[in-house]
N, C-alpha and C positions, 0 to 999 in steps of 0.2 A: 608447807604453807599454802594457804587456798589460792587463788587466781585472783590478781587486784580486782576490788569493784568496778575502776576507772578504767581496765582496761579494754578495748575494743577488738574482742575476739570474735561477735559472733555476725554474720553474715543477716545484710539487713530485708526486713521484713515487706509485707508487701505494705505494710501501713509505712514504713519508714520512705517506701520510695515513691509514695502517693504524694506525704507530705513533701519531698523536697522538689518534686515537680508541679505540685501546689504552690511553693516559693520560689518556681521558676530555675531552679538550680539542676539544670541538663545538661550534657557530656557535650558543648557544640566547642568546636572552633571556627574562629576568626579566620585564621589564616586556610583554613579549610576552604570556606567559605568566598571568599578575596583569589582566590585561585580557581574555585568554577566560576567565580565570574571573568576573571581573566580569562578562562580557556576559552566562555561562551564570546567574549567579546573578540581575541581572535579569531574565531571562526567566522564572528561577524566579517571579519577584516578582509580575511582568505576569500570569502562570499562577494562582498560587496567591493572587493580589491579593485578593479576595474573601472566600474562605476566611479568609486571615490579618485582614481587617479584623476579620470579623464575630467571630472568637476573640481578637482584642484588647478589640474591645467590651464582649464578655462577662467577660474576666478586669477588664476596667478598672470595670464594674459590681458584679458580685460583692467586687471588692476593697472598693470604697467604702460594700457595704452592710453588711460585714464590721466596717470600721474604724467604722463610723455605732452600731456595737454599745454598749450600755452597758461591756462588759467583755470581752476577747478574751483565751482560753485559747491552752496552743500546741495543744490538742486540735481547735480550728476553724482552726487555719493548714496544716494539711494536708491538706485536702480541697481549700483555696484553692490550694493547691500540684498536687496532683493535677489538677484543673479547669483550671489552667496548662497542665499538660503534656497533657492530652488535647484540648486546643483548639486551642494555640498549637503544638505537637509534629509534628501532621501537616505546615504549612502549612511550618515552619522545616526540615524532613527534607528537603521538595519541593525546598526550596530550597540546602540546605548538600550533598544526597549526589549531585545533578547536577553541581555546582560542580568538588565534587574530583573526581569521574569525568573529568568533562572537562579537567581540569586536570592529570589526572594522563595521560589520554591523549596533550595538548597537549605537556606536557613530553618524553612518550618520542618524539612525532615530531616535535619539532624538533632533538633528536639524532640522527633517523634510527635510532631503536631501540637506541643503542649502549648496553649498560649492562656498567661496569668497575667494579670496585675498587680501580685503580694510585689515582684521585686521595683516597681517602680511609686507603690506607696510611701508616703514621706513616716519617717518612722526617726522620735529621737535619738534612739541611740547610735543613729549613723552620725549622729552631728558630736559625738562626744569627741573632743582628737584624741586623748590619753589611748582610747579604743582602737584609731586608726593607727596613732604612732606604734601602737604595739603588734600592729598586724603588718606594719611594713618593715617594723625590727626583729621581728622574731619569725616573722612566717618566711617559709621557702617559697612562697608565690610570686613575691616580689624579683628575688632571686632568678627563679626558673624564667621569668617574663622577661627581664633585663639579657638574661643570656640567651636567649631564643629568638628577640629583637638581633642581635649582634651576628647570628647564627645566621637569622635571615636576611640582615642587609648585604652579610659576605656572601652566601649562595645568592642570590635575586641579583646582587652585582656582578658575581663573577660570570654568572649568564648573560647578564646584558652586556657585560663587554664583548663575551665569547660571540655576543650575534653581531655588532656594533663595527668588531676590528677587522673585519675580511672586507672592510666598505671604504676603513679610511682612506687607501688610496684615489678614491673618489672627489675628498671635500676639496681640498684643489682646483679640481678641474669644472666642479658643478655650476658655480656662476657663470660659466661659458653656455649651459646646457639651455638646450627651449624649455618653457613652464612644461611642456607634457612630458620631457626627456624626466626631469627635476622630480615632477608629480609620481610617477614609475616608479624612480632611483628611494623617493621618501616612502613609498607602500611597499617595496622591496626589502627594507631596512626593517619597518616594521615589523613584517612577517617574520625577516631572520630571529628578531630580538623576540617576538614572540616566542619563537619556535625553541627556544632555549629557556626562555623564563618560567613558562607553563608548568613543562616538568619539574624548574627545580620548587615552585608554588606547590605543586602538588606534594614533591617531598617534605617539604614545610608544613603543610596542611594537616596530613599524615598522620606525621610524627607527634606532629599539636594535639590532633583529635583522638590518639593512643594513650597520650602522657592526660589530658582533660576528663576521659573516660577511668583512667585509674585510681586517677587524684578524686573522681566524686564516688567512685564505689569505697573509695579507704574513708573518706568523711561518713558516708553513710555505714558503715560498720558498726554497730549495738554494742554495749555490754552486757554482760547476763541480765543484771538490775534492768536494764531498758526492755529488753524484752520483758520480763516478767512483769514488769511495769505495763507496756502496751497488752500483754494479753492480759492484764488484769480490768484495763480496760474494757477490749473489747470485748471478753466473755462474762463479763462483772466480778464484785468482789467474792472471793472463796467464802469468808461467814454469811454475805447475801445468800449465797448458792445453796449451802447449807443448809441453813436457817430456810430455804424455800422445799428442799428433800426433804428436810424433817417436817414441814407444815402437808407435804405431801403426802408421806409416810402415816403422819395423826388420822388425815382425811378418808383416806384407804383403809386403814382399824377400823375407825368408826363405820363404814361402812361395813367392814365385814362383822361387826359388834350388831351391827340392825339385822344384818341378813341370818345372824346365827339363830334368830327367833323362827326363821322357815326351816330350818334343819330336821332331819330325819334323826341325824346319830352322833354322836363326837366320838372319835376314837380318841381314843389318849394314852400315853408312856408310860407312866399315868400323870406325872405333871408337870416333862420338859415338852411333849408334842403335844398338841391340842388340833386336831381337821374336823371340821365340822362336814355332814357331808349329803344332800337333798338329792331323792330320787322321787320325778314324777312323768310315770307311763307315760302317760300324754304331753309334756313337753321335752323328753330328752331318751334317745336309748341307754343310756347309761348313769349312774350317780354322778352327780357335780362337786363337784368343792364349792363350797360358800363361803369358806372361811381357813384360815391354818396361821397357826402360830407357836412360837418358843417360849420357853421359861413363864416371862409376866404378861405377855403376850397370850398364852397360854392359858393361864390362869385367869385370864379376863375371858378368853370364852369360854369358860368351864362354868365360870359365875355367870355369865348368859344366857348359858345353855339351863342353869338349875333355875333362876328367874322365868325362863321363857319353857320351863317344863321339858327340855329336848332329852330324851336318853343319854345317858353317858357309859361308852363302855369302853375298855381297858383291853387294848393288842396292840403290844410294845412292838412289832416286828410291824402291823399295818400300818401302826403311827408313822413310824418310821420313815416307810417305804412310802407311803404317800407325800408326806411332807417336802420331802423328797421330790419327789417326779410331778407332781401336779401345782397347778395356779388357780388361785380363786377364781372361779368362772368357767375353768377345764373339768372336760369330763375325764374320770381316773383311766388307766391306762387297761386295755384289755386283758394283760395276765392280772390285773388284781378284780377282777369281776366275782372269782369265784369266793376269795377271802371278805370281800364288802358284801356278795347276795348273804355269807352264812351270817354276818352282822348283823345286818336289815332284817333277817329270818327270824332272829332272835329277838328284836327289838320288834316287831310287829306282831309276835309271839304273845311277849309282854303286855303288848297293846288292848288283846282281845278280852281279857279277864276285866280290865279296867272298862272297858265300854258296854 
């Protein structure tokens, strides 16, 4: 039994992977993605870790001598504001304008730079729900998303706790601590939690952009039909094609049909090969073909040749062998020089009596 129509055996084409990147549908992960910006924003952290302590310290001291006040205006909460942002400002900048930079870079090259607007056109049949409930009841995407979620709430937590628990014996004791002891102790924690979650994001990311890579080269997979269908396309239809060799084919006769009236001589089979064949000193060293054809082909310059007066003579082996080896517009080949001069000899022979 032949291979189903429907099925998707054949490995897709370059038109197939033009079009799905035209509809915006590329191999990226999220979770890939969400993890270099994590790691870029750690390193913010590890960078600017100092800096950011020592202006938490200060806003967490300043606050508390503020609140220690007999009576607090909102005229002294904006300075404590200002103080904020000039402390804590630089240290959070360091850290959020690397993040997106990188993130936004990460994003356009895990696309491979594509960027469309087909997947954000409004388009009705995303609005059908019969459509939607069917792709969330019957597709494994739905599926594979829910378990991937849960996959990476338990890795992403079990790292954060693994950086989190080596600290707790601290929260106890911290309310004792100065704002800059506290400010240390919190960028401390941080980097541990970092230093743990990174990796397990990246295993996440990973695994994402392995499993998102697979899932869109098995979408884009063809069936025979498809292909044959897009190369029908792109090289046009086979009876266009045709029907343009055969118009081609007409046009090439008739030419050789006009040219057989310049001819010297037709050799002929005498009625399956017909070559017509012009020799002139002065433009070629050697005889030309003008003209060669089969059966009715054939026959048509024979009737050409008798109309337009050209010799016609009979050498089944010349026929042959020229038909053969030579193209309209080639000169015949040098071992047949000697068998075409005794031709010409003959026929120029004939000539003289008649003039």
């Amino acid at each position: 039994m032949a291979e189903g129509a429907g099925e998707k055996t054949q490995q897709a084409t370059e038109q197939q992977v033009k079009k799905f990147r035209k509809e915006g549908r590329t191999a990226t992960s999220k979770e890939l993605i969400a993890a270099i910006s994590l790691a870029t924003g750690a390193v913010g952290i590890v960078m600017t870790g100092p800096l950011l302590a020592r202006g938490l310290a200060g806003l967490v001291g300043s606050s508390f001598s503020h609140a220690a006040a007999p009576s607090l205006s909102s005229a002294d909460v904006l300075p404590i504001v200002l103080g904020a942002l000039v402390v804590v400002g630089p240290a959070v900048l360091g850290v959020l304008v690397p993040a997106a930079v990188v993130t936004t870079a990460a994003a356009l090259l895990a696309s491979g730079g594509n960027f469309t607007t087909d997947a954000i056109e409004p388009k009705l049949e995303r609005l059908d729900p019969f459509a939607g409930a069917g792709n969330v009841l019957f597709s494994i995407r739905p599926w594979t998303g829910m378990l991937k979620g849960i996959a990476a709430t338990i890795l992403v937590g079990w790292a954060a706790w693994s950086g989190v628990s080596p600290f707790l014996d601290w929260i106890p004791a911290a309310p004792s601590w100065s704002p800059a002891t506290q400010a240390h102790a919190l960028v401390e924690i941080a980097s541990a939690v970092l230093a743990r979650t990174v990796p397990a994001a990246f295993v996440l990311g990973a695994a994402d952009y392995g499993w998102q890579w697979y899932h869109l080269n098995q979408e884009m997979m063809m069936t025979h039909q498809e292909v044959r269908d897009e190369n029908k396309e792109s090289d046009g239809d086979p009876q266009v094609k045709a029907q343009r060799r055969r118009r081609a084919r007409q046009i090439a006769m008739n030419h050789q049909l006009r040219d057989v009236a310049t001819a010297d001589v037709i050799v002929t089979n005498p009625t399956h090969y017909a070559v017509a064949l012009r020799y002139r000193k002065e433009e070629n060293a050697a005889p030309v073909v003008v003209a060669r054809g089969v059966d009715h082909f054939a026959l048509q310059i024979r009737a050409a040749a008798t109309r337009a007066d050209v010799a016609i003579v009979e050498n089944r082996p010349l026929a042959r062998a020229l038909h053969a080896r030579t193209r309209p517009g080639q000169a015949i080949p040098a071992d047949l020089f000697g068998p075409v001069a005794r031709v010409l000899a003959a026929v120029y022979r004939r000539r003289k009596p008649k003039r």
